[in-house]
C-alpha positions in Angstrom: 6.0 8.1 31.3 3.8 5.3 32.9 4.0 1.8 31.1 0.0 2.0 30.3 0.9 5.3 27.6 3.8 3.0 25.8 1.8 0.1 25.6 -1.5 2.3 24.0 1.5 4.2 21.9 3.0 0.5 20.4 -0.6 -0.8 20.1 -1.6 2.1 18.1 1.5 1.7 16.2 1.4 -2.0 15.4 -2.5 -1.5 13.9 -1.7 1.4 12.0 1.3 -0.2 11.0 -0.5 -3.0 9.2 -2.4 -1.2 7.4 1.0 0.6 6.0 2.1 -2.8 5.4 -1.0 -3.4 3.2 -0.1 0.2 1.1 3.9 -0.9 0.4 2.6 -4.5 -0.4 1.2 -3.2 -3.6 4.6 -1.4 -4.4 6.8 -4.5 -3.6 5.1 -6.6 -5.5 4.4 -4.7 -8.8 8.4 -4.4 -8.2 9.4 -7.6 -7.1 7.5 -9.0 -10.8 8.4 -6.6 -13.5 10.8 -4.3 -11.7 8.8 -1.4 -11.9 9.1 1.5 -9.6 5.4 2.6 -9.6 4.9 6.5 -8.8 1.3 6.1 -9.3 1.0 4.7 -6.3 0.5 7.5 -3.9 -2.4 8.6 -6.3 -3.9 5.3 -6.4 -3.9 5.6 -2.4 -6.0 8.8 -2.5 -8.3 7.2 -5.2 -9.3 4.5 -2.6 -9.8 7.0 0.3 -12.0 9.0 -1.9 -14.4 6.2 -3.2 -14.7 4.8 0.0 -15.7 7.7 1.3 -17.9 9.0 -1.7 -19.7 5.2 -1.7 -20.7 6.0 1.9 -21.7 9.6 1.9 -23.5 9.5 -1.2 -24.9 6.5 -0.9 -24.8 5.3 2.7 -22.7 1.7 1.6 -20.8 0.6 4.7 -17.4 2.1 4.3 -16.1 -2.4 4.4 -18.6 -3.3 1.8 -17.6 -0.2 -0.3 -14.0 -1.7 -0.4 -15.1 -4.4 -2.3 -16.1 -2.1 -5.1 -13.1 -0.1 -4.8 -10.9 -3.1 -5.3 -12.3 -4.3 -8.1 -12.0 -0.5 -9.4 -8.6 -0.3 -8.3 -7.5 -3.8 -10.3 -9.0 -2.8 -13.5 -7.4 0.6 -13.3 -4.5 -1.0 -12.9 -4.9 -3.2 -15.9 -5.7 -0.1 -18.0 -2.9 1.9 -16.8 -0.2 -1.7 -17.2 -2.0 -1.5 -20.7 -1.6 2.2 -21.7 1.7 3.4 -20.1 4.2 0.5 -19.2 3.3 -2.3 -21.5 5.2 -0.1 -24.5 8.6 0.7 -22.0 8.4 -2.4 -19.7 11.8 -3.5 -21.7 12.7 0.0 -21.3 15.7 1.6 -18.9 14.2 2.0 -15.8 13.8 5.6 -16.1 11.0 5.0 -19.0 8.7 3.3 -16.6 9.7 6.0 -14.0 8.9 8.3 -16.2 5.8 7.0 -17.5 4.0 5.9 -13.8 4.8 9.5 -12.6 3.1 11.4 -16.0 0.0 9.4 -14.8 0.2 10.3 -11.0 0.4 14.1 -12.1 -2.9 12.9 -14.5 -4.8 11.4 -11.6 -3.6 14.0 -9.2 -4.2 17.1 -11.8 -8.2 15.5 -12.4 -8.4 14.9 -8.9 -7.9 18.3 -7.4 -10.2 19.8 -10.6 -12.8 17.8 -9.2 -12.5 17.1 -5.4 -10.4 20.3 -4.8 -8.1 19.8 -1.8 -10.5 20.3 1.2 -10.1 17.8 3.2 -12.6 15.1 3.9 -13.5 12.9 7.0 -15.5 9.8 6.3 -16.5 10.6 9.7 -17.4 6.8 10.3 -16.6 5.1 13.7 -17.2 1.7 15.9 -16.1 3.2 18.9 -13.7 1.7 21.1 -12.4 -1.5 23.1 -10.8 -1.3 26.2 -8.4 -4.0 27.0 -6.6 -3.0 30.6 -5.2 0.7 30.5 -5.4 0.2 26.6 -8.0 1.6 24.2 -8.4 0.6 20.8 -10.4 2.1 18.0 -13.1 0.0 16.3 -11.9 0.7 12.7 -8.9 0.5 13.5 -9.5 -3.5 14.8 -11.4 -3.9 12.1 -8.7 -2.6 9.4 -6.2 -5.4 11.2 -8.4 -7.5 10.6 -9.2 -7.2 6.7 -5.1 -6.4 6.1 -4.9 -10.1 7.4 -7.6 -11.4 5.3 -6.2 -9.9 2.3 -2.7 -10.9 2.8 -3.7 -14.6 3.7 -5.8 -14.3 0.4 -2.7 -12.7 -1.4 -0.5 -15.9 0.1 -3.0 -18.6 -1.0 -3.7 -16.7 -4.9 0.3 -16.5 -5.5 1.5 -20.3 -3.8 -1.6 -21.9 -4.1 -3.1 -21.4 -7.7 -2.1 -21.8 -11.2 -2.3 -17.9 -11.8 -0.1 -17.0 -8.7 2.2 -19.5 -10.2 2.3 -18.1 -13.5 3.3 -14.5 -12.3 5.8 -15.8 -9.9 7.0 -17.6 -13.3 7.2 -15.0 -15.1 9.0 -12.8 -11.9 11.2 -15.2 -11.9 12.3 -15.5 -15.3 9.8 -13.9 -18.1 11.4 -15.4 -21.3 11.6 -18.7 -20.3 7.8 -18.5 -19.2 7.0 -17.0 -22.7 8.7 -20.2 -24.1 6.4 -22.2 -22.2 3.4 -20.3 -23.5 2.6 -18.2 -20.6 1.2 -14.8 -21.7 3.5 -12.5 -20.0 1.5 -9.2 -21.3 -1.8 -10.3 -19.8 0.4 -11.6 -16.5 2.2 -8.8 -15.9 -0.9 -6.4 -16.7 -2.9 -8.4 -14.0 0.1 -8.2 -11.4 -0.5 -4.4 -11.9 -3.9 -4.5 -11.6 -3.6 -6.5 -8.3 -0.9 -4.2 -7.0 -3.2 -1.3 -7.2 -5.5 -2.9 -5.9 -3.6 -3.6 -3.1 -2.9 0.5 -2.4 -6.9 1.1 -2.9 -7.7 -1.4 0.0 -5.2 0.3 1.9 -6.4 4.2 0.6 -10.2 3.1 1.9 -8.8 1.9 5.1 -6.8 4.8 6.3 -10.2 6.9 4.9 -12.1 5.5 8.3 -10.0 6.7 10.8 -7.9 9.8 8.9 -9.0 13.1 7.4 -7.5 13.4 3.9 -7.1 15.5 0.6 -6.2 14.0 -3.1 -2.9 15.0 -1.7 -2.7 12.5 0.7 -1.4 9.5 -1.0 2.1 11.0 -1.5 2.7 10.5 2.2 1.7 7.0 2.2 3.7 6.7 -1.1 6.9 7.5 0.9 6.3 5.5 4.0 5.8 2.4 2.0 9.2 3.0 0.0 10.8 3.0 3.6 8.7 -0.1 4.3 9.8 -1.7 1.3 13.3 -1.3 1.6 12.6 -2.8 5.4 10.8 -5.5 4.3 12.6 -6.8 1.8 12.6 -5.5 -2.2 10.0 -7.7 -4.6 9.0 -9.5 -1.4 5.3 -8.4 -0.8 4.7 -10.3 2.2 7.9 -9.0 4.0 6.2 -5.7 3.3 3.4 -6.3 6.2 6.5 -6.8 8.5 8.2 -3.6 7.3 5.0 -2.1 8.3 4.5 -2.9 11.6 8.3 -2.1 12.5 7.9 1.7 11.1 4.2 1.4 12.4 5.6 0.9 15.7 8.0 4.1 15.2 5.8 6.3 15.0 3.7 4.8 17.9 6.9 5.4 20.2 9.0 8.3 18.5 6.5 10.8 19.8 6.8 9.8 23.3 10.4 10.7 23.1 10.9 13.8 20.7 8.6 15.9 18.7 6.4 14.4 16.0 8.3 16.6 13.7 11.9 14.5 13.9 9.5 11.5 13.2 10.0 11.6 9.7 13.5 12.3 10.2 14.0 9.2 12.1 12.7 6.8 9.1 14.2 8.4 6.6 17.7 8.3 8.3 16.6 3.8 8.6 15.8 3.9 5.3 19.6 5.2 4.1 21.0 2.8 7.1 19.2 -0.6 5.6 20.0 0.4 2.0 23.1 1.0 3.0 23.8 -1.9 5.4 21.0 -4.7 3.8 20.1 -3.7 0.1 18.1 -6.7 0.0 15.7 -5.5 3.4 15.6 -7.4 6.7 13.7 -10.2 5.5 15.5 -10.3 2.2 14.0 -9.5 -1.3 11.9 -12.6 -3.6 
Protein backbone atom coordinates (compact mmCIF):
# COMPACT_ATOMS: atom_id res chain seq x y z
CA UNK A 1 0.00 0.00 0.00
CA UNK A 2 2.09 3.03 -1.20
CA UNK A 3 1.86 6.25 1.04
CA UNK A 4 0.28 8.28 -2.06
CA UNK A 5 -3.23 5.80 -1.80
CA UNK A 6 -3.40 6.67 2.25
CA UNK A 7 -2.83 10.09 1.88
CA UNK A 8 -5.80 10.39 -1.18
CA UNK A 9 -7.80 7.78 1.22
CA UNK A 10 -7.51 10.38 4.60
CA UNK A 11 -8.00 13.40 2.18
CA UNK A 12 -11.08 12.01 0.80
CA UNK A 13 -12.07 11.19 4.30
CA UNK A 14 -11.35 14.56 6.04
CA UNK A 15 -13.60 16.43 3.07
CA UNK A 16 -16.27 14.10 3.20
CA UNK A 17 -16.05 14.12 6.81
CA UNK A 18 -16.95 17.79 7.11
CA UNK A 19 -19.61 17.77 5.43
CA UNK A 20 -20.86 14.88 7.98
CA UNK A 21 -19.89 17.26 10.55
CA UNK A 22 -22.28 19.83 8.97
CA UNK A 23 -25.40 16.98 8.91
CA UNK A 24 -24.85 15.97 13.01
CA UNK A 25 -24.40 19.84 13.70
CA UNK A 26 -28.06 20.25 13.15
CA UNK A 27 -28.85 17.19 15.45
CA UNK A 28 -26.53 18.46 18.34
CA UNK A 29 -27.77 21.50 18.45
CA UNK A 30 -31.60 21.11 18.32
CA UNK A 31 -30.38 18.57 21.22
CA UNK A 32 -27.97 20.50 23.03
CA UNK A 33 -31.17 23.52 23.37
CA UNK A 34 -34.34 21.77 24.06
CA UNK A 35 -33.17 18.14 24.41
CA UNK A 36 -34.78 16.86 21.65
CA UNK A 37 -33.83 13.79 19.91
CA UNK A 38 -34.96 14.73 16.36
CA UNK A 39 -35.85 11.64 13.96
CA UNK A 40 -36.77 13.86 11.30
CA UNK A 41 -33.62 14.54 10.61
CA UNK A 42 -32.62 11.86 8.09
CA UNK A 43 -35.70 13.03 6.13
CA UNK A 44 -34.88 16.59 6.25
CA UNK A 45 -31.30 15.37 4.69
CA UNK A 46 -33.02 13.79 1.69
CA UNK A 47 -35.32 16.96 1.33
CA UNK A 48 -32.12 19.06 0.77
CA UNK A 49 -30.53 16.53 -1.75
CA UNK A 50 -33.70 16.61 -3.67
CA UNK A 51 -34.24 20.44 -4.01
CA UNK A 52 -30.95 20.94 -4.76
CA UNK A 53 -31.07 18.76 -7.30
CA UNK A 54 -34.71 19.55 -8.64
CA UNK A 55 -33.56 23.65 -8.51
CA UNK A 56 -30.79 22.61 -10.99
CA UNK A 57 -32.39 20.12 -13.34
CA UNK A 58 -35.41 21.96 -13.72
CA UNK A 59 -34.30 25.08 -13.75
CA UNK A 60 -30.54 25.13 -14.37
CA UNK A 61 -29.76 27.22 -10.81
CA UNK A 62 -26.15 26.46 -9.82
CA UNK A 63 -26.52 23.57 -7.42
CA UNK A 64 -24.40 26.56 -4.51
CA UNK A 65 -26.86 29.17 -5.33
CA UNK A 66 -29.79 26.60 -5.01
CA UNK A 67 -28.60 26.09 -1.37
CA UNK A 68 -29.52 29.30 -0.51
CA UNK A 69 -33.14 28.64 -1.23
CA UNK A 70 -33.06 25.37 0.27
CA UNK A 71 -31.95 26.73 3.57
CA UNK A 72 -34.24 29.15 3.83
CA UNK A 73 -36.89 26.22 2.99
CA UNK A 74 -35.27 24.05 5.40
CA UNK A 75 -35.52 26.86 8.43
CA UNK A 76 -39.13 27.55 7.90
CA UNK A 77 -39.88 23.89 7.78
CA UNK A 78 -38.38 23.67 10.69
CA UNK A 79 -40.33 26.36 12.31
CA UNK A 80 -43.57 24.75 11.12
CA UNK A 81 -42.71 21.34 12.23
CA UNK A 82 -41.23 23.06 16.12
CA UNK A 83 -44.77 24.66 15.84
CA UNK A 84 -47.07 21.62 14.93
CA UNK A 85 -45.37 18.60 16.58
CA UNK A 86 -43.05 19.45 19.59
CA UNK A 87 -44.19 22.79 20.85
CA UNK A 88 -47.42 20.69 22.52
CA UNK A 89 -44.82 17.71 24.21
CA UNK A 90 -41.52 19.79 24.51
CA UNK A 91 -42.29 19.36 28.48
CA UNK A 92 -43.13 16.01 27.68
CA UNK A 93 -40.96 12.55 28.65
CA UNK A 94 -38.62 12.21 26.05
CA UNK A 95 -40.41 9.54 24.34
CA UNK A 96 -43.25 12.15 23.30
CA UNK A 97 -40.93 14.25 21.27
CA UNK A 98 -39.44 10.79 20.01
CA UNK A 99 -42.45 9.92 19.17
CA UNK A 100 -43.67 12.85 17.61
CA UNK A 101 -40.26 13.75 15.25
CA UNK A 102 -40.46 10.13 13.98
CA UNK A 103 -44.54 10.26 12.91
CA UNK A 104 -43.30 13.22 10.80
CA UNK A 105 -40.13 11.50 9.20
CA UNK A 106 -42.58 8.50 8.20
CA UNK A 107 -44.93 11.72 6.79
CA UNK A 108 -42.04 13.31 4.81
CA UNK A 109 -40.70 9.90 3.87
CA UNK A 110 -44.32 8.29 2.93
CA UNK A 111 -44.99 11.82 0.52
CA UNK A 112 -41.62 11.56 -0.64
CA UNK A 113 -41.50 8.12 -2.18
CA UNK A 114 -45.43 8.88 -3.59
CA UNK A 115 -43.91 11.52 -5.41
CA UNK A 116 -40.12 11.01 -6.19
CA UNK A 117 -40.41 7.21 -6.04
CA UNK A 118 -37.09 5.75 -4.95
CA UNK A 119 -35.03 5.77 -8.22
CA UNK A 120 -32.20 7.11 -7.58
CA UNK A 121 -30.99 10.46 -8.73
CA UNK A 122 -27.52 11.95 -9.70
CA UNK A 123 -27.28 15.68 -9.80
CA UNK A 124 -24.73 14.77 -12.21
CA UNK A 125 -22.88 18.18 -11.62
CA UNK A 126 -19.00 18.39 -11.37
CA UNK A 127 -15.85 20.95 -11.23
CA UNK A 128 -13.48 18.39 -12.01
CA UNK A 129 -10.47 17.84 -10.16
CA UNK A 130 -7.20 19.33 -8.47
CA UNK A 131 -4.20 17.56 -8.25
CA UNK A 132 -1.96 18.40 -5.37
CA UNK A 133 1.26 15.77 -5.57
CA UNK A 134 0.04 12.03 -6.00
CA UNK A 135 -3.36 13.41 -4.51
CA UNK A 136 -6.62 14.25 -6.46
CA UNK A 137 -9.30 16.12 -5.13
CA UNK A 138 -12.80 16.60 -6.43
CA UNK A 139 -14.05 20.15 -7.18
CA UNK A 140 -17.32 19.85 -5.27
CA UNK A 141 -15.91 18.27 -2.96
CA UNK A 142 -13.38 21.51 -2.24
CA UNK A 143 -16.00 23.51 -2.71
CA UNK A 144 -18.42 21.71 -0.05
CA UNK A 145 -15.21 22.25 2.66
CA UNK A 146 -15.38 25.28 1.85
CA UNK A 147 -19.19 26.39 2.48
CA UNK A 148 -19.30 23.74 5.75
CA UNK A 149 -16.61 26.36 7.02
CA UNK A 150 -18.51 29.32 6.01
CA UNK A 151 -21.57 28.12 7.68
CA UNK A 152 -20.02 26.98 10.77
CA UNK A 153 -18.04 30.33 11.22
CA UNK A 154 -21.53 31.97 10.48
CA UNK A 155 -23.18 29.46 13.08
CA UNK A 156 -20.11 30.63 15.70
CA UNK A 157 -20.60 34.40 15.16
CA UNK A 158 -24.93 34.15 15.14
CA UNK A 159 -24.79 32.08 18.60
CA UNK A 160 -21.56 34.15 20.59
CA UNK A 161 -21.81 37.09 18.78
CA UNK A 162 -25.56 38.36 18.63
CA UNK A 163 -28.34 39.06 20.80
CA UNK A 164 -30.44 36.13 19.28
CA UNK A 165 -27.63 33.48 19.57
CA UNK A 166 -27.51 34.73 23.09
CA UNK A 167 -31.07 34.32 23.75
CA UNK A 168 -31.23 30.53 22.66
CA UNK A 169 -27.99 29.72 24.50
CA UNK A 170 -30.15 31.42 27.37
CA UNK A 171 -32.71 29.67 27.13
CA UNK A 172 -30.37 26.06 26.61
CA UNK A 173 -29.06 26.97 29.47
CA UNK A 174 -31.78 27.44 31.73
CA UNK A 175 -35.40 28.14 29.92
CA UNK A 176 -37.42 29.31 33.06
CA UNK A 177 -35.25 31.67 34.21
CA UNK A 178 -35.05 33.20 30.57
CA UNK A 179 -38.87 33.23 30.46
CA UNK A 180 -38.56 35.34 33.79
CA UNK A 181 -36.58 37.74 32.00
CA UNK A 182 -39.03 37.93 29.17
CA UNK A 183 -37.35 35.99 26.63
CA UNK A 184 -39.94 34.15 24.41
CA UNK A 185 -38.86 30.69 24.78
CA UNK A 186 -41.64 29.36 22.11
CA UNK A 187 -40.51 31.50 19.33
CA UNK A 188 -36.62 30.66 20.55
CA UNK A 189 -36.81 27.26 20.61
CA UNK A 190 -39.07 27.14 17.40
CA UNK A 191 -36.22 29.12 15.56
CA UNK A 192 -33.40 26.78 17.05
CA UNK A 193 -35.43 24.12 15.14
CA UNK A 194 -35.73 25.84 12.17
CA UNK A 195 -31.96 26.53 12.11
CA UNK A 196 -31.11 22.93 12.98
CA UNK A 197 -32.90 21.78 9.93
CA UNK A 198 -31.55 23.96 8.23
CA UNK A 199 -28.40 22.89 9.09
CA UNK A 200 -29.18 19.05 7.69
CA UNK A 201 -30.66 20.71 4.31
CA UNK A 202 -27.16 22.44 3.59
CA UNK A 203 -25.63 19.26 4.35
CA UNK A 204 -28.58 16.99 2.15
CA UNK A 205 -27.65 19.59 -1.03
CA UNK A 206 -24.08 19.04 -0.43
CA UNK A 207 -23.71 15.33 -0.46
CA UNK A 208 -26.41 15.77 -3.68
CA UNK A 209 -23.23 17.05 -5.88
CA UNK A 210 -20.99 14.38 -5.52
CA UNK A 211 -23.52 11.20 -4.39
CA UNK A 212 -26.38 9.48 -6.15
CA UNK A 213 -29.31 9.28 -3.78
CA UNK A 214 -33.06 8.08 -3.15
CA UNK A 215 -35.69 9.81 -0.47
CA UNK A 216 -34.16 6.94 1.44
CA UNK A 217 -30.95 8.28 1.72
CA UNK A 218 -31.09 10.44 4.69
CA UNK A 219 -31.52 7.60 7.18
CA UNK A 220 -27.82 6.75 6.56
CA UNK A 221 -26.70 10.20 7.16
CA UNK A 222 -29.20 10.20 10.19
CA UNK A 223 -27.05 7.38 11.73
CA UNK A 224 -23.60 8.59 11.03
CA UNK A 225 -24.33 11.88 12.59
CA UNK A 226 -25.72 10.16 15.92
CA UNK A 227 -22.14 8.45 16.03
CA UNK A 228 -20.74 11.95 15.27
CA UNK A 229 -22.59 13.41 17.91
CA UNK A 230 -21.84 11.11 20.58
CA UNK A 231 -17.94 11.81 19.29
CA UNK A 232 -18.24 15.28 19.27
CA UNK A 233 -19.68 15.96 22.23
CA UNK A 234 -23.73 15.87 23.08
CA UNK A 235 -25.53 19.61 22.74
CA UNK A 236 -22.16 20.84 21.49
CA UNK A 237 -22.78 21.69 17.78
CA UNK A 238 -19.45 22.87 16.98
CA UNK A 239 -17.70 19.66 18.47
CA UNK A 240 -19.91 17.99 15.83
CA UNK A 241 -17.62 19.20 12.76
CA UNK A 242 -14.75 17.51 14.75
CA UNK A 243 -16.71 14.28 15.28
CA UNK A 244 -17.03 14.45 11.63
CA UNK A 245 -13.90 14.56 10.33
CA UNK A 246 -12.66 11.74 12.85
CA UNK A 247 -15.42 9.13 11.40
CA UNK A 248 -14.83 10.97 7.96
CA UNK A 249 -11.38 9.87 8.19
CA UNK A 250 -12.64 6.16 9.12
CA UNK A 251 -14.12 5.53 6.35
CA UNK A 252 -11.26 7.08 4.24
CA UNK A 253 -8.85 4.42 5.81
CA UNK A 254 -11.09 1.40 6.95
CA UNK A 255 -11.38 0.27 3.35
CA UNK A 256 -7.76 0.10 2.78
CA UNK A 257 -7.58 -2.48 5.45
CA UNK A 258 -10.89 -4.63 5.52
CA UNK A 259 -13.89 -4.73 3.34
CA UNK A 260 -16.18 -1.69 3.12
CA UNK A 261 -18.73 -3.97 4.59
CA UNK A 262 -17.08 -4.14 8.46
CA UNK A 263 -16.99 -0.26 7.87
CA UNK A 264 -20.14 0.34 9.57
CA UNK A 265 -19.23 -2.18 11.98
CA UNK A 266 -16.21 -0.40 13.08
CA UNK A 267 -18.34 2.96 14.05
CA UNK A 268 -20.86 1.50 15.51
CA UNK A 269 -18.68 -0.61 17.90
CA UNK A 270 -16.82 3.49 18.72
CA UNK A 271 -20.00 4.72 19.13
CA UNK A 272 -20.91 1.99 22.24
CA UNK A 273 -16.96 2.52 23.32
CA UNK A 274 -17.41 6.60 23.78
CA UNK A 275 -20.86 6.22 25.36
CA UNK A 276 -19.56 3.86 27.28
CA UNK A 277 -16.17 5.29 28.25
CA UNK A 278 -17.10 9.42 27.66
CA UNK A 279 -20.95 9.93 27.79
CA UNK A 280 -20.29 13.49 27.38
CA UNK A 281 -18.11 12.92 23.71
CA UNK A 282 -14.41 13.76 23.25
CA UNK A 283 -14.74 17.35 23.24
CA UNK A 284 -17.37 17.30 26.01
CA UNK A 285 -21.09 18.24 25.67
CA UNK A 286 -22.44 22.45 26.01
Amino acid sequence: MSPGTIASSIADGLLIGIVYGIAAMGLSLIWGVMSVINLTHGALISLGMFGVYLLFTTFGINPYLALIAVAGFGLLLGVIIYLIAIARVIDAPHLSSLLATFSVNMIIIGLGTAIFTTTPRDTGFSLGSVQIGPIALQGTRLVAMAVTLAVTGALYTFLYRTRTGKTIRAVSNNRAAAELMGIPSTMILALSFGIGTMLASIAGGLIATFFSFTILSGSIYELKSFIIVVLGGLGNPLGALVGGLILGVLEGVLPLAMPNTWVPVIEFLLFVFILLVRPGGLLGGK
